[in-house]
C-alpha positions as CSV (number, residue, x, y, z in Angstrom):
1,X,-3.6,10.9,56.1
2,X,-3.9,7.7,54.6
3,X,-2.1,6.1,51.9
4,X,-4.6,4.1,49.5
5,X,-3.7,0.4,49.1
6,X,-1.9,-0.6,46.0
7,X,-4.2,-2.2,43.1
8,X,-3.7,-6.0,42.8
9,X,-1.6,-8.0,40.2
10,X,-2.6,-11.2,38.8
11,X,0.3,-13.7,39.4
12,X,3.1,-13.5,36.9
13,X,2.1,-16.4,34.4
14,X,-1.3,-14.7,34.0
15,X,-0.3,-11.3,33.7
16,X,1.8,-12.6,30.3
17,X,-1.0,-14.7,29.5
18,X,-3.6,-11.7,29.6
19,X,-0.7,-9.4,27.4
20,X,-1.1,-12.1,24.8
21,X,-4.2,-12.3,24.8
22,X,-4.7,-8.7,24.2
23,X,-2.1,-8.8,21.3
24,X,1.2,-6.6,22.7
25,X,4.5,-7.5,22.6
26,X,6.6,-7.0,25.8
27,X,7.9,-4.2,23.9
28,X,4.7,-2.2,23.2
29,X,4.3,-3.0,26.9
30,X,7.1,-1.1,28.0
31,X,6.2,1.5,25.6
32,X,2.9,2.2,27.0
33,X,3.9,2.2,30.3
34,X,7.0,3.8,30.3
35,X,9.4,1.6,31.1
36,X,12.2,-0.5,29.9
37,X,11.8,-3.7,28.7
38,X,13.9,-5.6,30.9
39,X,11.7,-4.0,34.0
40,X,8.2,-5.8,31.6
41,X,10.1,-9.0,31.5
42,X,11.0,-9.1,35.3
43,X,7.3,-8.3,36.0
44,X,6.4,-11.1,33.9
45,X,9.2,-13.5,35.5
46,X,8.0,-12.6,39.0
47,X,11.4,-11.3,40.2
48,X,10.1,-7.7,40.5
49,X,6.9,-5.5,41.1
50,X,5.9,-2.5,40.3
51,X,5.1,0.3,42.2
52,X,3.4,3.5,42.8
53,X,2.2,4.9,39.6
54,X,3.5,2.3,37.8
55,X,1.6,-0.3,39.3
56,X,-1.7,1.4,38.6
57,X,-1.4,2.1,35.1
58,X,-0.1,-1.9,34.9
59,X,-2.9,-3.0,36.8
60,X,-5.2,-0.9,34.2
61,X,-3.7,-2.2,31.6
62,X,-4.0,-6.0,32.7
63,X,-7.9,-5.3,33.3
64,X,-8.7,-4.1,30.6
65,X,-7.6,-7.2,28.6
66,X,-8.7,-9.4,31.3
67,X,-12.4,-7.7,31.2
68,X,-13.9,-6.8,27.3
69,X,-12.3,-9.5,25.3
70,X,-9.1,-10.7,23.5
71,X,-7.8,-8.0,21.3
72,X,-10.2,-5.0,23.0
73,X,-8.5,-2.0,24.9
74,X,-11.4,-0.3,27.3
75,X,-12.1,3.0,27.4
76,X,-14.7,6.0,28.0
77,X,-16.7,7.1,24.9
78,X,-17.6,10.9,24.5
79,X,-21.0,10.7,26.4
80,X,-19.1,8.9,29.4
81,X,-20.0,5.5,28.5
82,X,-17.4,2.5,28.1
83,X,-16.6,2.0,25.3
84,X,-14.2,-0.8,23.4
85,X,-11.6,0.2,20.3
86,X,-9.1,-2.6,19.1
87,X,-5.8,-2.7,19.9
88,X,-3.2,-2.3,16.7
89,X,-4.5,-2.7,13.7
90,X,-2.4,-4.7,11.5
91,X,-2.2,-7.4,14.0
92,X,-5.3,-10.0,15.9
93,X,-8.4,-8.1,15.9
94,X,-12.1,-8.5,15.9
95,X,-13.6,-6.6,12.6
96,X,-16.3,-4.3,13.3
97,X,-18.8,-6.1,10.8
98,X,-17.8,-9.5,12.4
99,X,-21.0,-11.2,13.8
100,X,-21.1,-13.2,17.3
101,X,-20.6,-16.8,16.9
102,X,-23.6,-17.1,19.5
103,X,-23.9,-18.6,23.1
104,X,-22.8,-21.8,23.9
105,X,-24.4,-24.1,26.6
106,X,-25.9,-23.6,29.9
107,X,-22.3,-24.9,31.4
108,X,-20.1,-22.2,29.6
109,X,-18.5,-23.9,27.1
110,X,-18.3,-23.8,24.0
111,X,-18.7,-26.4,21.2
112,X,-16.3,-27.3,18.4
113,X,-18.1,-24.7,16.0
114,X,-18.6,-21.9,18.2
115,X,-15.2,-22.1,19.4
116,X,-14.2,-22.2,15.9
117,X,-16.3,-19.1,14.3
118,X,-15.2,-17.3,17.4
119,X,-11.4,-17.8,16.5
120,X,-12.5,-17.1,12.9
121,X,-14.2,-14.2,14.0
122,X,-10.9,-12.5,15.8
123,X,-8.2,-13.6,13.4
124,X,-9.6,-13.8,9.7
125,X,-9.8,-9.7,9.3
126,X,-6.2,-9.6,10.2
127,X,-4.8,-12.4,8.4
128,X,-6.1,-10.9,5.4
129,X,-4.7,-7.7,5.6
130,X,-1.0,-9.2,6.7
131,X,-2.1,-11.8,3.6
132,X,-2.5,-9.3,1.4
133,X,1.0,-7.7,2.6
134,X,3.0,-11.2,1.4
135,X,0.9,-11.1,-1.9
136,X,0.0,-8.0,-3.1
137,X,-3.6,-9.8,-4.6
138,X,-6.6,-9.4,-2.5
139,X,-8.6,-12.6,-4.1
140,X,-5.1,-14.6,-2.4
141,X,-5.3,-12.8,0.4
142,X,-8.5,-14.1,1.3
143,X,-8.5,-17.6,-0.3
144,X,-5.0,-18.1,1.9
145,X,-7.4,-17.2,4.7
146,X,-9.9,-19.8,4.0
147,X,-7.5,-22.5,3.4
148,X,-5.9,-21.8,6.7
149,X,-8.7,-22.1,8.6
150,X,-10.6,-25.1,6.3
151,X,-7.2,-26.8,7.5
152,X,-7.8,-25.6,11.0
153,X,-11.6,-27.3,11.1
154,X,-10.2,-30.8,9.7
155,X,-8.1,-30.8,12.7
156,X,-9.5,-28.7,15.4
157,X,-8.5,-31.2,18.1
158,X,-4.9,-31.0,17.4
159,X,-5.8,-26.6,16.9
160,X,-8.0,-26.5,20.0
161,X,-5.1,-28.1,21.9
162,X,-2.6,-25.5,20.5
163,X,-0.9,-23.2,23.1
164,X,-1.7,-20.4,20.4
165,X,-4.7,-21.3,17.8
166,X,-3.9,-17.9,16.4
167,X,-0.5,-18.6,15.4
168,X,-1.1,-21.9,14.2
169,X,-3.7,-20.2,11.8
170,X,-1.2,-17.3,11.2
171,X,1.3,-19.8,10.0
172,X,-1.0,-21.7,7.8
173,X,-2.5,-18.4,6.0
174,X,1.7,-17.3,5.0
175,X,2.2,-20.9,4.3
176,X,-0.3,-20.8,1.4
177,X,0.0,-17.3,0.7
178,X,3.7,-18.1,-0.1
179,X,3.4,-20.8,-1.5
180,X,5.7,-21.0,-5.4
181,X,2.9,-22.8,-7.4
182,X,0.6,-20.0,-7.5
183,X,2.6,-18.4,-10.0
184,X,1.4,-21.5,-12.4
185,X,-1.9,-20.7,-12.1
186,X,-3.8,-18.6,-15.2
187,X,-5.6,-15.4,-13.0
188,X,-2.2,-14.9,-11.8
189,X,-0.6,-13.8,-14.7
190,X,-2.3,-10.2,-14.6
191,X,-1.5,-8.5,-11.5
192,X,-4.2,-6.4,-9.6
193,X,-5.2,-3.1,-9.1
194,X,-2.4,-1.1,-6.5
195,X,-3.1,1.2,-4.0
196,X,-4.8,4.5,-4.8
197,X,-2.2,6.0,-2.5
198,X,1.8,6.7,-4.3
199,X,3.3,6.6,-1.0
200,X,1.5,2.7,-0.4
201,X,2.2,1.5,-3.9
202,X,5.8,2.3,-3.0
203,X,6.1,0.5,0.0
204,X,3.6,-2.4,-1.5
205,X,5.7,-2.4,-4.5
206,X,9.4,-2.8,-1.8
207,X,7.8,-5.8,0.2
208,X,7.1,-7.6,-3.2
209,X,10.2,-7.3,-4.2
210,X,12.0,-8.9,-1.4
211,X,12.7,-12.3,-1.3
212,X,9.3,-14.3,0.3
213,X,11.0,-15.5,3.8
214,X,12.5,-12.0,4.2
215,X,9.0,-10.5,3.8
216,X,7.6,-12.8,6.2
217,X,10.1,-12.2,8.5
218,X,10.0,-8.7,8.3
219,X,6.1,-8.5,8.6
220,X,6.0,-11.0,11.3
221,X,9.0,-8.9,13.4
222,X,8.1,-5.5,12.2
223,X,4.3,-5.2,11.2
224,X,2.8,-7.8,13.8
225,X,5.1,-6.9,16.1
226,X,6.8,-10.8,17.4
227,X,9.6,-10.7,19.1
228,X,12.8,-12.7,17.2
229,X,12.6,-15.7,19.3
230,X,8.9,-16.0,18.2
231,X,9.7,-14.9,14.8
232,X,11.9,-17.5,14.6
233,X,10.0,-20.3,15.6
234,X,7.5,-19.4,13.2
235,X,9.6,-19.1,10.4
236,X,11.3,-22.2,11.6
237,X,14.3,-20.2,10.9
238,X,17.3,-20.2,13.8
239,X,17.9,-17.0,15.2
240,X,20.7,-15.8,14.0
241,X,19.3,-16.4,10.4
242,X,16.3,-14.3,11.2
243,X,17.9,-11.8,12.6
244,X,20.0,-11.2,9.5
245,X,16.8,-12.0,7.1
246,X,15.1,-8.9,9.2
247,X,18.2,-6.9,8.6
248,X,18.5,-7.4,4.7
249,X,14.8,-6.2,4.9
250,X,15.2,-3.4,6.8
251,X,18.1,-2.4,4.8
252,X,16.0,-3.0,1.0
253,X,13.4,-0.9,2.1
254,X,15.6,1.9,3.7
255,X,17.6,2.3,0.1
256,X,14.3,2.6,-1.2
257,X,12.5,4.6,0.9
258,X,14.6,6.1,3.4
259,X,12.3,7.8,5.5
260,X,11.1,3.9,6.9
261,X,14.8,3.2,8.1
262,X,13.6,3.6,11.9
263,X,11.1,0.2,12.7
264,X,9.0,2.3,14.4
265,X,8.0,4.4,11.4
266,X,7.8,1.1,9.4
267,X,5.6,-0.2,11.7
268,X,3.1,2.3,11.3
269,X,3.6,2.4,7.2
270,X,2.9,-1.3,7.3
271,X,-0.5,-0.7,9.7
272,X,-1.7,1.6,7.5
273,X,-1.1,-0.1,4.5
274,X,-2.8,-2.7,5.7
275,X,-5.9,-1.0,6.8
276,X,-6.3,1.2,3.9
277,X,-7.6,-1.6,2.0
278,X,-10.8,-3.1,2.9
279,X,-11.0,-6.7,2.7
280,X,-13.8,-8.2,3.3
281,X,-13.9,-12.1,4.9
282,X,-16.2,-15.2,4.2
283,X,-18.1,-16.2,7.3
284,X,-17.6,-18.2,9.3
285,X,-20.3,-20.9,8.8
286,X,-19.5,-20.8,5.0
287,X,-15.6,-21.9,5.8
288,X,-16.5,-24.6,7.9
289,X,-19.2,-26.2,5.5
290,X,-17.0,-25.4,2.5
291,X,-13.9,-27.3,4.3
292,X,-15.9,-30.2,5.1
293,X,-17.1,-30.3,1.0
294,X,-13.3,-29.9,0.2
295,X,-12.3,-33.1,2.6
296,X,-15.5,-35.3,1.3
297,X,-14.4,-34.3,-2.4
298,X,-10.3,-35.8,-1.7
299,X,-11.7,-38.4,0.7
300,X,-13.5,-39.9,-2.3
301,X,-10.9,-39.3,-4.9
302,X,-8.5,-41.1,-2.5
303,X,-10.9,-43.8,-2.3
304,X,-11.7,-44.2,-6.0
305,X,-8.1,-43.9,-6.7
306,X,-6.8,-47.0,-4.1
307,X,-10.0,-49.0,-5.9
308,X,-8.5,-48.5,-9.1
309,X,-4.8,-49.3,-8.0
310,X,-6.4,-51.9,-6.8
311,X,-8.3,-53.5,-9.3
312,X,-5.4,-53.2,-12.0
313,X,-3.3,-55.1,-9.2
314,X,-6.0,-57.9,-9.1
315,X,-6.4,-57.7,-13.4
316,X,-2.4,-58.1,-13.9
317,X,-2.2,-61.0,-11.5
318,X,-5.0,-62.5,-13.1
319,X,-3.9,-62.0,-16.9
320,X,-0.2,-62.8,-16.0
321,X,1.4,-65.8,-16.9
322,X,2.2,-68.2,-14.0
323,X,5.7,-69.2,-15.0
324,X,8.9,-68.0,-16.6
325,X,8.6,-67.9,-20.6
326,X,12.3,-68.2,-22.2
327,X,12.5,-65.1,-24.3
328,X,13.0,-65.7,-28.1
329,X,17.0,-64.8,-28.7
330,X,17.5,-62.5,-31.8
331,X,18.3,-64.1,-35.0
332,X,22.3,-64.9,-35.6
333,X,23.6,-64.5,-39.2
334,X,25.6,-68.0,-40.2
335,X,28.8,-68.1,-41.2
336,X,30.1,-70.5,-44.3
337,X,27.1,-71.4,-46.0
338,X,27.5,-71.1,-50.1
339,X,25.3,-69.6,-51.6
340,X,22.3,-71.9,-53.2
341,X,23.0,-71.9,-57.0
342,X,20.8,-70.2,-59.2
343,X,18.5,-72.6,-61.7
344,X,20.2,-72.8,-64.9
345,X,21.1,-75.6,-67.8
346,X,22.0,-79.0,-66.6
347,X,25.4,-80.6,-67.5
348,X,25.7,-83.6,-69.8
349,X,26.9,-85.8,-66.8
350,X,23.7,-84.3,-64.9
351,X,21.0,-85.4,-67.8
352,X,22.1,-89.0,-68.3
353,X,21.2,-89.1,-64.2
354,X,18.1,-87.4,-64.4
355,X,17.3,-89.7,-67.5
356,X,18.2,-93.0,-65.4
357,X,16.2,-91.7,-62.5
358,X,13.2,-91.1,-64.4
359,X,13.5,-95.0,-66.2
360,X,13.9,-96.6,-62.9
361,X,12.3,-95.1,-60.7
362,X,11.8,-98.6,-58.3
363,X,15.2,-99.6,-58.0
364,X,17.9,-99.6,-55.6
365,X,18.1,-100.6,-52.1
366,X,17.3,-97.1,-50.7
367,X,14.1,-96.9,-52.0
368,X,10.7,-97.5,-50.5
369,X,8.0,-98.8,-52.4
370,X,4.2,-98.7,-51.0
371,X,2.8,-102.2,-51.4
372,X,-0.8,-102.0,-52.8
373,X,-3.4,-104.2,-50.6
């Protein structure tokens, strides 16, 4: 009897590129396959391999994400055929209404555009649901969407580059999500409409509550499912600080809802929260067009602006005097002076001058006389 050879691995940096790209933790890893998680990170490392039974369902696991797509389990429908279903809902996903960004060129690549509706395509339905998660307001939820990814298109070199596109987009959509100056603005003063479910408006109504880098910490640890290292980076937090942000979280939502103290169960809360709520997303085409209005729009108000900083420069030097004008001190009040006398009746003493004055008016050495010619 012969033994049947064992299934092949891809090498250890692509077996943790292909668990990325379909969307699991090492953790859910573990889970699905049985093992602990220090036996997935050894895989991944390339100390160890696995074996037997555990090899094959490893193997499966790897090809599947290596053969339908990013974010895509494979499967066997009911009428035998393969079928694809997504992997966990509340984190990178395709949506089932989301339309193919098309074929590229005869070489296989793709160009800026495709590449960009195609990463559109598999983040935008989940960023809006985790969106919505941070906000509570669907209109947000999506706007923090397109913002993320009009940011992405004006600098899809430096996103292209990225070792993960879909967390640079993922950090941009909380950015704006979070961000304090929404509260300024005048359709925010009403809230929306909350869940139709009590249990949902509960927990919606816990995550508001908490403080915006522990929600973000939370969802990103406990709903996406990042491990703290990455949750770290992304929050550009240290990790002892996340890992005591996560903890104040876990512990506000256990004293209100106990029944989501284990992570597990919150995890799943959060997923269905998330995908209770249908949120539709702009396409594609639409974000890109409407980004590159956005950047013509500041582009020219930058311009007209530095013109008129400019021309104000080039009035004042032209109005300005060219050298230094001695201001005018303030007035002084003198000192000593007597008073002017007031007009009254003239002594005796000062008539008989006056009088003598007026008789002679030509005489005496100090006066001048003009000589008629």
């Amino acid at each position: 009897m012969t033994q049947s050879p064992a299934p092949p691995l891809p090498s250890p940096g692509e077996r943790r590129r292909l668990r990325e790209r379909g969307a699991l933790t090492q953790d859910q890893v573990a889970a699905r396959i049985g093992v602990p998680l220090k036996t997935v990170r050894a895989w991944e490392a390339g100390r160890t391999a696995p074996r037997g039974r555990k090899r094959e369902e490893y193997a499966r696991l790897l090809a599947a994400f290596a053969e339908p797509g990013p974010g895509m389990t494979a499967g066997r429908g009911t009428d035998g055929t393969e079928t694809t279903e997504p992997t966990e809902p509340l984190e990178r996903q395709t949506s089932p209404d989301a339309e193919p960004s098309g074929a590229g060129p005869a070489n296989g690549t793709l160009t800026p555009a495709q590449a960009f509706d195609a990463l559109y395509a598999f983040c935008a339905p989940a960023l809006v649901r985790q969106a919505y998660l941070l906000t509570g307001r669907r209109a947000l939820a999506r706007e923090s969407v397109e913002r993320a990814f009009q940011l992405a298109w004006q600098r899809w070199p430096e996103v292209a580059q990225d070792r993960d596109p879909a967390g640079w987009a993922r950090a941009a959509t909380y950015d704006y999500a979070l961000s304090p100056w929404h509260r300024f603005r005048p359709s925010h003063r009403h809230g929306e409409p909350p869940p139709a479910d009590a249990a949902d408006r509960a927990l919606l109504d816990v995550l508001l509550r908490l403080p915006p880098p522990y929600r973000r910490t939370l969802l990103l640890h406990d709903g996406v499912g990042l491990g703290l290292p990455e949750t770290a980076a992304e929050t550009e937090a240290s990790r002892r600080a996340t890992a005591k942000r996560l903890l104040h979280a876990r512990e506000a939502v256990a004293a209100r809802l106990p029944e989501l103290a284990d992570p597990s169960g919150l995890h799943r809360r959060l997923t269905g929260l998330a995908a209770a709520e249908r949120l539709p997303t702009t396409k594609p085409t639409t974000v890109r067009v409407s980004g590159e209005r956005r950047a013509r729009f500041w582009t020219r108000a930058a311009i007209a602006f530095t013109v008129a900083v400019i021309g104000a420069t080039v009035l004042t030097l032209h109005t300005a005097p060219t050298r230094y004008q001695q201001p005018v001190p303030a007035g002084e009040t003198v000192q000593g002076v007597p008073p002017k006398p007031a007009p009254g009746p003239l002594s005796y003493e000062q008539e008989i001058l006056r009088d003598k004055l007026r008789s002679q008016p030509q005489n005496g050495p100090e006066r001048l006389v003009p000589e008629a010619r």
